[in-house]
TIFI-42817 format. One record per residue (C-alpha): residue number from 1; x, y, z. Coordinates in steps of 0.25 Angstrom, whole numbers, always signed. Layout:
N
+-----+-------+-------+-------+
!   k !     X !     Y !     Z !
+-----+-------+-------+-------+
! NUM !     X !     Y !     Z !
...
+-----+-------+-------+-------+
END
This chain:
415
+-----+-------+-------+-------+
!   k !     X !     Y !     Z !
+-----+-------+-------+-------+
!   1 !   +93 !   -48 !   +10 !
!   2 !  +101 !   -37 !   +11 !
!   3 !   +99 !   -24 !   +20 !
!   4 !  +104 !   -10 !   +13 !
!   5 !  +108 !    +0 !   +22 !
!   6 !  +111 !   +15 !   +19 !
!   7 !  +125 !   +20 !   +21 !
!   8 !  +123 !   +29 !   +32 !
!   9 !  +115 !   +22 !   +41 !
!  10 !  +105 !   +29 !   +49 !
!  11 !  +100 !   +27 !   +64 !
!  12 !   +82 !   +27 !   +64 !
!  13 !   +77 !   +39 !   +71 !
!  14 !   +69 !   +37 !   +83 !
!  15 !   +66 !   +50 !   +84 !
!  16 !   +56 !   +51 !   +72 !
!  17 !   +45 !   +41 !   +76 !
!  18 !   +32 !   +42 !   +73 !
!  19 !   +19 !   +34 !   +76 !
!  20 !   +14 !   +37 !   +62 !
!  21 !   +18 !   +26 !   +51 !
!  22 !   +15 !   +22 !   +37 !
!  23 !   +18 !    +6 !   +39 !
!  24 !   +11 !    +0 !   +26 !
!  25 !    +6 !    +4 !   +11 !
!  26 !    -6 !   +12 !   +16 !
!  27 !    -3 !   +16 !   +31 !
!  28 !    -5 !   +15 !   +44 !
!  29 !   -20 !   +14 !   +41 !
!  30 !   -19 !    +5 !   +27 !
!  31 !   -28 !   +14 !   +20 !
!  32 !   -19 !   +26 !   +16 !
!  33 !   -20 !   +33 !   +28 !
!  34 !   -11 !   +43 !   +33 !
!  35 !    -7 !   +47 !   +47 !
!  36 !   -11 !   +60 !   +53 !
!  37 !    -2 !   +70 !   +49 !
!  38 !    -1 !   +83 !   +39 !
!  39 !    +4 !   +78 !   +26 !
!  40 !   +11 !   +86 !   +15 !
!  41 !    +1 !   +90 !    +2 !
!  42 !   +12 !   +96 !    -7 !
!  43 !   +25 !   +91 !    -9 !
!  44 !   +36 !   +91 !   -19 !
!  45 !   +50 !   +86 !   -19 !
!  46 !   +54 !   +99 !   -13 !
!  47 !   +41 !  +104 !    -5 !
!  48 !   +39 !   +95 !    +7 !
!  49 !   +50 !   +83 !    +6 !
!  50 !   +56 !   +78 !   +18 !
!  51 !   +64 !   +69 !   +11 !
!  52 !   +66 !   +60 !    -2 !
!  53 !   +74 !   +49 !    -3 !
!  54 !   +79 !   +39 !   -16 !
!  55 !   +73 !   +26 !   -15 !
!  56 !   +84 !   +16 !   -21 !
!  57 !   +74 !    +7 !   -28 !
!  58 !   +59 !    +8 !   -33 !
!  59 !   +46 !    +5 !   -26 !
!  60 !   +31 !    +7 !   -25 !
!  61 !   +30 !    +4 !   -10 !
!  62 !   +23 !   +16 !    +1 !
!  63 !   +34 !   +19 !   +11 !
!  64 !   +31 !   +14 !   +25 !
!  65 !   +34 !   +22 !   +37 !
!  66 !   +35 !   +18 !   +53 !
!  67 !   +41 !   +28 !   +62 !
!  68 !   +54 !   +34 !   +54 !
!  69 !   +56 !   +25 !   +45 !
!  70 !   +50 !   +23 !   +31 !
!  71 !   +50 !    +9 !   +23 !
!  72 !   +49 !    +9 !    +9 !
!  73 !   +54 !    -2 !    -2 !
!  74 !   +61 !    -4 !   -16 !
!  75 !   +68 !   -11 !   -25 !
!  76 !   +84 !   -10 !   -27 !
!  77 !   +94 !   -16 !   -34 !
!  78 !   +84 !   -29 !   -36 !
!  79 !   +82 !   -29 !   -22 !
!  80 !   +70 !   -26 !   -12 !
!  81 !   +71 !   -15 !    -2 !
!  82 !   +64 !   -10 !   +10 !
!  83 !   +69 !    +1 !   +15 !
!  84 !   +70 !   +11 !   +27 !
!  85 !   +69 !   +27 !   +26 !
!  86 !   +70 !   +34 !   +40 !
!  87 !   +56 !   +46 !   +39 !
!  88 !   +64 !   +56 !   +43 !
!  89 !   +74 !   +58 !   +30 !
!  90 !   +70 !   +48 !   +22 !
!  91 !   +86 !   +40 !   +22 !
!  92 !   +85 !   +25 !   +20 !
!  93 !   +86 !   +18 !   +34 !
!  94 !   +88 !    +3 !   +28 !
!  95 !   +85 !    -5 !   +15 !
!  96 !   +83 !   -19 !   +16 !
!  97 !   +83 !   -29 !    +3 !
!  98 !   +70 !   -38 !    +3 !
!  99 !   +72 !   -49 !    -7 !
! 100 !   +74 !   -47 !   -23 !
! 101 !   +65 !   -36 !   -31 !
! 102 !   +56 !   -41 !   -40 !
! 103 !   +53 !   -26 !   -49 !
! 104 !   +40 !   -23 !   -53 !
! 105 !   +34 !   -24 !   -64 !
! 106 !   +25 !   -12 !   -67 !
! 107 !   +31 !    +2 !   -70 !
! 108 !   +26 !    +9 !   -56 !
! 109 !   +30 !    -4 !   -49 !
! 110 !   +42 !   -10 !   -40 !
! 111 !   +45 !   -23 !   -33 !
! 112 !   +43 !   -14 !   -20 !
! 113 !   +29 !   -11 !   -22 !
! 114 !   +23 !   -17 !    -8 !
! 115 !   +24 !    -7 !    +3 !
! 116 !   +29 !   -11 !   +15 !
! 117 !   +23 !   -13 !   +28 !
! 118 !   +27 !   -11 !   +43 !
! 119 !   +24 !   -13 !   +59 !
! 120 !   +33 !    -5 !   +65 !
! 121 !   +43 !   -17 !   +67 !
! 122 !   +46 !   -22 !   +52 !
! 123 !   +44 !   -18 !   +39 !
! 124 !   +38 !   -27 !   +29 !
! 125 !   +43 !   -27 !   +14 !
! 126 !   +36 !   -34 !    +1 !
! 127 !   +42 !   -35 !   -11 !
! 128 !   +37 !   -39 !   -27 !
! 129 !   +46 !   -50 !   -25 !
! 130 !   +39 !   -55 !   -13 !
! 131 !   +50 !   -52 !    -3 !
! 132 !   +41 !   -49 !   +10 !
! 133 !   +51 !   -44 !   +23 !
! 134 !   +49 !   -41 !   +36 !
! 135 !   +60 !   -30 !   +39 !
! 136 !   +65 !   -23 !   +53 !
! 137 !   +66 !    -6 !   +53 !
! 138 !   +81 !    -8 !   +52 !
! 139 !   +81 !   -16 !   +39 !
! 140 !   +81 !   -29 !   +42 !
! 141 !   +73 !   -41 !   +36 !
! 142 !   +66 !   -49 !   +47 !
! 143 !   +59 !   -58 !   +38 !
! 144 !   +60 !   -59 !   +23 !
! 145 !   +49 !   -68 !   +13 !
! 146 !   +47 !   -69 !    -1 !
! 147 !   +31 !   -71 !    -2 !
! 148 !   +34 !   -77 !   -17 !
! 149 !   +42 !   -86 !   -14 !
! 150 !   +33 !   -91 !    -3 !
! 151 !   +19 !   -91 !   -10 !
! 152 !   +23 !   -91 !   -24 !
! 153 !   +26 !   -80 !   -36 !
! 154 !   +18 !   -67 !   -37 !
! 155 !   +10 !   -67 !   -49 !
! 156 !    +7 !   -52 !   -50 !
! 157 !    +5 !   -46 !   -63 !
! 158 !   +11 !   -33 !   -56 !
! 159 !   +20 !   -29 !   -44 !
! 160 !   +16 !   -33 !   -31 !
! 161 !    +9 !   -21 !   -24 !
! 162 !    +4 !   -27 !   -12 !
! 163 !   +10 !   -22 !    +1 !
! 164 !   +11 !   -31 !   +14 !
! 165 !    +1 !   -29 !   +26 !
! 166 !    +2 !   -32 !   +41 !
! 167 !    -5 !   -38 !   +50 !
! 168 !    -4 !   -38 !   +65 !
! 169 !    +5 !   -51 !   +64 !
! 170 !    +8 !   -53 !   +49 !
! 171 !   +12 !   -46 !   +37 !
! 172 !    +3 !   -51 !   +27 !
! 173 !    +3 !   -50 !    +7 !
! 174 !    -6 !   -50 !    +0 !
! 175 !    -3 !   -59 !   -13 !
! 176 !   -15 !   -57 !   -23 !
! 177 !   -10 !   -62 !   -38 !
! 178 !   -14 !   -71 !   -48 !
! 179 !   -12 !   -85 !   -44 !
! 180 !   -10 !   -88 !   -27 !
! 181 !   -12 !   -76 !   -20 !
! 182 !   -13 !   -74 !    -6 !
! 183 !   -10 !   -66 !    +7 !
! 184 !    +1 !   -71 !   +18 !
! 185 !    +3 !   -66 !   +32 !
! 186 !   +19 !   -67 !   +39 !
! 187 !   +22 !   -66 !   +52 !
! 188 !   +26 !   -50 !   +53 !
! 189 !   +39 !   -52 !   +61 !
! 190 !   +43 !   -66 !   +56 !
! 191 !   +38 !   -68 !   +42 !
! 192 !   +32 !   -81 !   +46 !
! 193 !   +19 !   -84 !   +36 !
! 194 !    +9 !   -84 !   +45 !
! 195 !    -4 !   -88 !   +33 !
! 196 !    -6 !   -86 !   +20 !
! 197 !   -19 !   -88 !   +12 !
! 198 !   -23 !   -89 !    -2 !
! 199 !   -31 !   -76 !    -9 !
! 200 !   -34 !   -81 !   -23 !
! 201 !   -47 !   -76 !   -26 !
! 202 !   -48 !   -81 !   -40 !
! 203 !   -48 !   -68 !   -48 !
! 204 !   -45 !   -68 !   -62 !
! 205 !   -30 !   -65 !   -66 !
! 206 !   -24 !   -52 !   -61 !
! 207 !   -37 !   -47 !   -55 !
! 208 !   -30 !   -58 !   -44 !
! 209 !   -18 !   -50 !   -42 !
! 210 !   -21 !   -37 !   -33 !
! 211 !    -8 !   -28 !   -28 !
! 212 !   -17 !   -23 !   -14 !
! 213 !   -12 !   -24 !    -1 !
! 214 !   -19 !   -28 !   +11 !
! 215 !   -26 !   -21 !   +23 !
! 216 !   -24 !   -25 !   +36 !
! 217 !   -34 !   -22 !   +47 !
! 218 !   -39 !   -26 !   +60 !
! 219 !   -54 !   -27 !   +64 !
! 220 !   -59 !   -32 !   +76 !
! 221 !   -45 !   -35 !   +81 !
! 222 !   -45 !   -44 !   +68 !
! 223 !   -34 !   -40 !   +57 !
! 224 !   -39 !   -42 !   +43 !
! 225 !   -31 !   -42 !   +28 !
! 226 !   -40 !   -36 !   +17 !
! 227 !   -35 !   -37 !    +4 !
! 228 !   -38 !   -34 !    -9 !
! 229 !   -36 !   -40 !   -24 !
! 230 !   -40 !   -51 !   -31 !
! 231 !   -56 !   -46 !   -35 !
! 232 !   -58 !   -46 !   -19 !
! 233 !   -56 !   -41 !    -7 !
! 234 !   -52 !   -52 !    +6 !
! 235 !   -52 !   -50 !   +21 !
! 236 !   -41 !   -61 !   +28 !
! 237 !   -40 !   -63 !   +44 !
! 238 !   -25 !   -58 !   +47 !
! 239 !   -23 !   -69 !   +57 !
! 240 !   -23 !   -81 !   +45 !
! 241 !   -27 !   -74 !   +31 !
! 242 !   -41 !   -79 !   +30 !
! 243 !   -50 !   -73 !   +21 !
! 244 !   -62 !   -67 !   +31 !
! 245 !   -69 !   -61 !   +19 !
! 246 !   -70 !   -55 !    +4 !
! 247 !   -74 !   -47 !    -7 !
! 248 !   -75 !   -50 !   -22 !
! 249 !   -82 !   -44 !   -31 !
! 250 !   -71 !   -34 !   -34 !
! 251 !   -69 !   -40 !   -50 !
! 252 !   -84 !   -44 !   -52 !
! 253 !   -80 !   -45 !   -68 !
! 254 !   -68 !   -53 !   -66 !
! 255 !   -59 !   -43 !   -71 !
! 256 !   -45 !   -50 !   -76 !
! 257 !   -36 !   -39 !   -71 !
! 258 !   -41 !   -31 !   -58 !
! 259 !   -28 !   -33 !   -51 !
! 260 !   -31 !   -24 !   -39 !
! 261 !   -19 !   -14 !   -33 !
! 262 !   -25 !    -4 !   -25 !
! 263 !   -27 !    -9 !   -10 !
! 264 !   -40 !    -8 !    -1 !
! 265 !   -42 !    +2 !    +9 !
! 266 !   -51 !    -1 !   +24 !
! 267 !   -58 !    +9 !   +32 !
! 268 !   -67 !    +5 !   +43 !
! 269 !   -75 !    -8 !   +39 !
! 270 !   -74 !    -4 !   +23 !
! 271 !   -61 !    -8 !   +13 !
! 272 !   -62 !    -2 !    +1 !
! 273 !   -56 !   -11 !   -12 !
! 274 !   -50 !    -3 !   -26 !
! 275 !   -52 !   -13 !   -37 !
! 276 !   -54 !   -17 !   -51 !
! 277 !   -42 !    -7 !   -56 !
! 278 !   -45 !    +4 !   -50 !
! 279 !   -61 !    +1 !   -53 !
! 280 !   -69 !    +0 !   -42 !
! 281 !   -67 !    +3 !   -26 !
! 282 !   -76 !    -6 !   -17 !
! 283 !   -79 !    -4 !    -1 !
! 284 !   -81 !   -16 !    +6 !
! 285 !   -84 !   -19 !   +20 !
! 286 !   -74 !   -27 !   +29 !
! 287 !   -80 !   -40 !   +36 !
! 288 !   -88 !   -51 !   +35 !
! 289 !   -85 !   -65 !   +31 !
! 290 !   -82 !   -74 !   +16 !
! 291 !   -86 !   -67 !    +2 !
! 292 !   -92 !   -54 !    +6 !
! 293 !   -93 !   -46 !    -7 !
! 294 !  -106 !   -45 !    -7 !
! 295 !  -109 !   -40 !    +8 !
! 296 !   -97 !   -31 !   +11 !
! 297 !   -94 !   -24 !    -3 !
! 298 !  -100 !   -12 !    +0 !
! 299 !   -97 !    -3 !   -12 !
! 300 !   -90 !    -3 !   -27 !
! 301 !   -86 !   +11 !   -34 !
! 302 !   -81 !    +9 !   -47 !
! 303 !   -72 !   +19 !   -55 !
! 304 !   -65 !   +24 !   -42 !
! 305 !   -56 !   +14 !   -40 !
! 306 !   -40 !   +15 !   -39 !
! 307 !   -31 !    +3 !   -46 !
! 308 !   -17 !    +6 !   -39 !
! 309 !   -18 !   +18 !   -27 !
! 310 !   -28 !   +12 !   -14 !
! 311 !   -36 !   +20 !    -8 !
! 312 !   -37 !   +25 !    +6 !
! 313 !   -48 !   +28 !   +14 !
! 314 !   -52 !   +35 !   +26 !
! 315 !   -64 !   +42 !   +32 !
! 316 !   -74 !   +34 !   +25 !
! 317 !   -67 !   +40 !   +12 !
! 318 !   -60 !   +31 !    +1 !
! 319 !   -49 !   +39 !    -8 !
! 320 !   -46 !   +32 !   -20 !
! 321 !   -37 !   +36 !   -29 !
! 322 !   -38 !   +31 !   -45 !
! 323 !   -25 !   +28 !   -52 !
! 324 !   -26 !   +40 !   -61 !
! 325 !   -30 !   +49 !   -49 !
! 326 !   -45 !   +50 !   -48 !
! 327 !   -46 !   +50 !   -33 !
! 328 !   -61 !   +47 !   -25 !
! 329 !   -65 !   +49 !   -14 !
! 330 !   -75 !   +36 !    -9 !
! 331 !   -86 !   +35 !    +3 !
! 332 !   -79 !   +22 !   +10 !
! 333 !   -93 !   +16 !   +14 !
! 334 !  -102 !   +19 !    +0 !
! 335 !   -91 !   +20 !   -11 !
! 336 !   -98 !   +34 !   -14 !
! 337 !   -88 !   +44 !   -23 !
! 338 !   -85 !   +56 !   -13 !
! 339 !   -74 !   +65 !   -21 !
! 340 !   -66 !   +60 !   -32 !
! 341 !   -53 !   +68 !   -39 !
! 342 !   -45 !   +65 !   -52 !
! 343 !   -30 !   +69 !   -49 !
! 344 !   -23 !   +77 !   -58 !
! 345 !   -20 !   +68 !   -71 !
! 346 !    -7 !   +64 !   -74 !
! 347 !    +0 !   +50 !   -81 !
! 348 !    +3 !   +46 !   -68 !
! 349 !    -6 !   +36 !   -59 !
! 350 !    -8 !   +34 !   -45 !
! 351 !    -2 !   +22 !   -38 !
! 352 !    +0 !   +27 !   -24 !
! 353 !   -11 !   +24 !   -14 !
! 354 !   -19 !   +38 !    -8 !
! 355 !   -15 !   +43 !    +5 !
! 356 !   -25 !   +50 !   +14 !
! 357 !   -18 !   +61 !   +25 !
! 358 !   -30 !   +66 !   +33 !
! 359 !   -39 !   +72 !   +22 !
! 360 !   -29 !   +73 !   +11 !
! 361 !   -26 !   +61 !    +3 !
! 362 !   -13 !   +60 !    -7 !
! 363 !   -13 !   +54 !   -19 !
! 364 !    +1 !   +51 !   -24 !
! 365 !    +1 !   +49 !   -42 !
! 366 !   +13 !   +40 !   -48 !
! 367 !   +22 !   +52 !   -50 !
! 368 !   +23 !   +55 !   -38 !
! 369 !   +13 !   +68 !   -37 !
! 370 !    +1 !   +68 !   -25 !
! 371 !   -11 !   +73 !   -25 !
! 372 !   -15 !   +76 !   -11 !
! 373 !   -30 !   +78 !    -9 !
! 374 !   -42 !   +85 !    +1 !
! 375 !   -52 !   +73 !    +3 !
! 376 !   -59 !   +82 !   +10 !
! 377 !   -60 !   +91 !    +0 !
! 378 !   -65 !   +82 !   -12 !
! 379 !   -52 !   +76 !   -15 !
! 380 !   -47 !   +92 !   -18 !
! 381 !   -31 !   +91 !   -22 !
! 382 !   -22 !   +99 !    -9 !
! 383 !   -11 !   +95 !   -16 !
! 384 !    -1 !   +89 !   -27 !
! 385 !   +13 !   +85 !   -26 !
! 386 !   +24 !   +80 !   -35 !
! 387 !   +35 !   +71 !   -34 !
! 388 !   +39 !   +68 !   -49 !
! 389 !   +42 !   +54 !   -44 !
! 390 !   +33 !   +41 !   -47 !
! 391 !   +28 !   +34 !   -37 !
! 392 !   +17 !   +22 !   -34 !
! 393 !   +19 !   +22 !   -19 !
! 394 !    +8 !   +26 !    -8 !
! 395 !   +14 !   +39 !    +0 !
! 396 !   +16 !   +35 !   +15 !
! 397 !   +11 !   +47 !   +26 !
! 398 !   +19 !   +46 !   +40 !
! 399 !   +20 !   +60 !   +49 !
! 400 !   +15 !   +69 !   +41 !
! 401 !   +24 !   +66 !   +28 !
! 402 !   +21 !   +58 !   +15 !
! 403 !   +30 !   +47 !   +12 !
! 404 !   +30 !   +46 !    -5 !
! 405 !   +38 !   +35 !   -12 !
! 406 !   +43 !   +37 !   -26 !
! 407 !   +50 !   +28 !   -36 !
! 408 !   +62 !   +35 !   -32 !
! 409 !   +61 !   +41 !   -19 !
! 410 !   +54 !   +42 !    -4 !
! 411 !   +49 !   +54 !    -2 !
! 412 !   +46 !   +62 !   +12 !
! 413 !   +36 !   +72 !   +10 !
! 414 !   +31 !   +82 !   +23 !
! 415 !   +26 !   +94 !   +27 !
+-----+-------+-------+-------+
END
């Protein structure tokens, strides 16, 4: 393990701290949320740029902000790299080496697809190859694992898309595959493991293999890990990783090949679950005890699903944005089509999760152009920007200003 460290080196700022972060994939509220602020609408790579920087080496992971400084990982020459950009001019802080990349597979993918997580006191990194570290805000490694080589091979048709979750105590991954699958909890601050349970829920080939991430949430002082793939959905206890409760259902044909990609989203008592490709959405109500499909689903809406971008929610409103860019609007408690919108067409997909700022919510297509729209004007397009740069990373929103990640480059974009 070796730590990269630019030429000039460069003292943190304490100057520019701010309460507002962006410490995982989807947030600060997991469900694509952004913080209180006046977000840019139009942009270009002239209009409205604070910064850009090169990114050495390729990667689909969100950038991840706390205070100043910005994580954000790759690959580069073979190996994997976390690294830290300071907010205010975007120049690299520190890289760290994370083990040996394992490249993806897929055109639009990476060895760096998992998005980092933070706590404020380290940063977390997971990498295709398995490497999972726990590293310091000056770059260095506290605790380094490699989940494969502790719980056997990844058997993924695909690259590794899940990103890892904490808990109070633990980081916890999520390993949904055909073959063992499982989720596993270590220590945050040591790496210790501290359980690990088994989630082989018998579906048929790669309908068993889901690339979603987990949502953490604490009810009644009780934290809970919901997760999605494998036909189902699965509640465990954070303390030990006991399943409290499921929901299948989700593949009633036994459908060979629903691998599932896009991640749930939870607001108040309701999680709602994209599956079958991008087929169907289902609302399903949080609680209760064993097998409870045919208690707590309360509703199933076909041919508005998403296959890659999750949806967010807010408000009692569901957004979900299709992969070729029909976007709807969904009553959170009833499943009932509100507004619906097909984006501009194009050969390019959607891959980026949506991101709703107050009532605006941005929707970023695989060459880099976002569509940002009124939801409270029937999904009216305010606005339409172009980077000319592909990209299959979710935006991150701190302070007013939208963090985009391109194959090539970081991008600071404000008003």
């Amino acid at each position: 393990m070796t730590r990269l460290l630019p030429a000039l080196l460069i003292v943190l700022s304490v100057s520019v701290v701010s309460a507002e972060s962006w410490p995982g994939w989807r947030g600060p509220t997991s469900n694509g949320i952004a913080p209180p602020g006046k977000y840019p609408t139009t942009w270009s790579q002239r209009e409205s740029m604070l910064w850009k920087v090169a990114l050495p080496g390729r990667g689909a992971s969100t950038p991840v902000v706390w205070d100043d400084q910005i994580f954000v990982t790759y690959g580069q020459d073979g190996k994997n790299i976390l690294a830290c950009h300071l907010q205010g001019d975007g120049v690299r802080f520190w890289a760290t080496e994370i083990g040996v990349e394992r490249a993806g597979k897929h055109r639009k993918a990476s060895g760096s697809n998992s998005s980092c997580v933070t706590d404020g006191k380290l940063v977390y990194a997971y990498f295709k190859s398995g490497d999972l570290a726990a590293v310091d805000y000056e770059g260095k490694i506290v605790w380094q694992k490699n989940l494969q080589k502790l719980f056997g091979e990844d058997t993924l048709w695909w690259d590794l898309g899940t990103s890892p979750v904490l808990t109070q105590d633990n980081v916890v991954v999520a390993c949904m595959q055909t073959g063992p699958s499982w989720l596993a909890a270590l220590n945050k601050g040591t790496g210790e493991i501290r359980w690990k349970v088994d989630r082989d829920l018998g579906a048929p080939e790669e309908a068993a293999q889901s690339y979603s991430t987990p949502i953490v949430l604490k009810r009644d002082g009780q934290e809970t890990i919901y997760t999605l793939g494998a036909d189902h959905v699965t509640a465990h206890a954070a303390a030990d990783g006991k399943e409290i409760w499921r929901v299948g259902g989700l593949n009633p044909t036994g459908h060979k090949y629903f691998r599932s990609i896009a991640s749930p989203v939870i607001e108040g008592d309701i999680l709602v679950a994209p599956y079958a490709r991008g087929d169907t959405v289902t609302g399903i109500r949080l609680g209760g005890q064993g097998d409870v499909t045919k208690t707590h689903v309360l509703w199933t809406e076909k041919d508005v699903g998403t296959d890659v971008p999750t949806p967010t929610v807010k408000d009692g409103r569901v957004y979900v944005c299709r992969d070729r860019g029909l976007v709807t609007c969904l009553d959170l408690k009833t499943g009932k089509k509100l507004a619906e919108v097909t984006l501009e067409k194009s050969r390019s997909g959607f891959s980026s999760s949506p991101i709703l700022a107050d009532n605006l919510l941005y929707v970023t297509r695989e060459d880099g152009k976002t569509f940002v729209l009124d939801t409270a004007d029937a999904l009216k397009t305010v606005g339409a920007s172009e980077l000319n740069e592909n990209t299959v990373a979710t935006p991150a929103f701190v302070n007013g200003d939208i963090l985009l990640r391109t194959f090539d480059h970081l991008y600071c974009i404000g008003g």
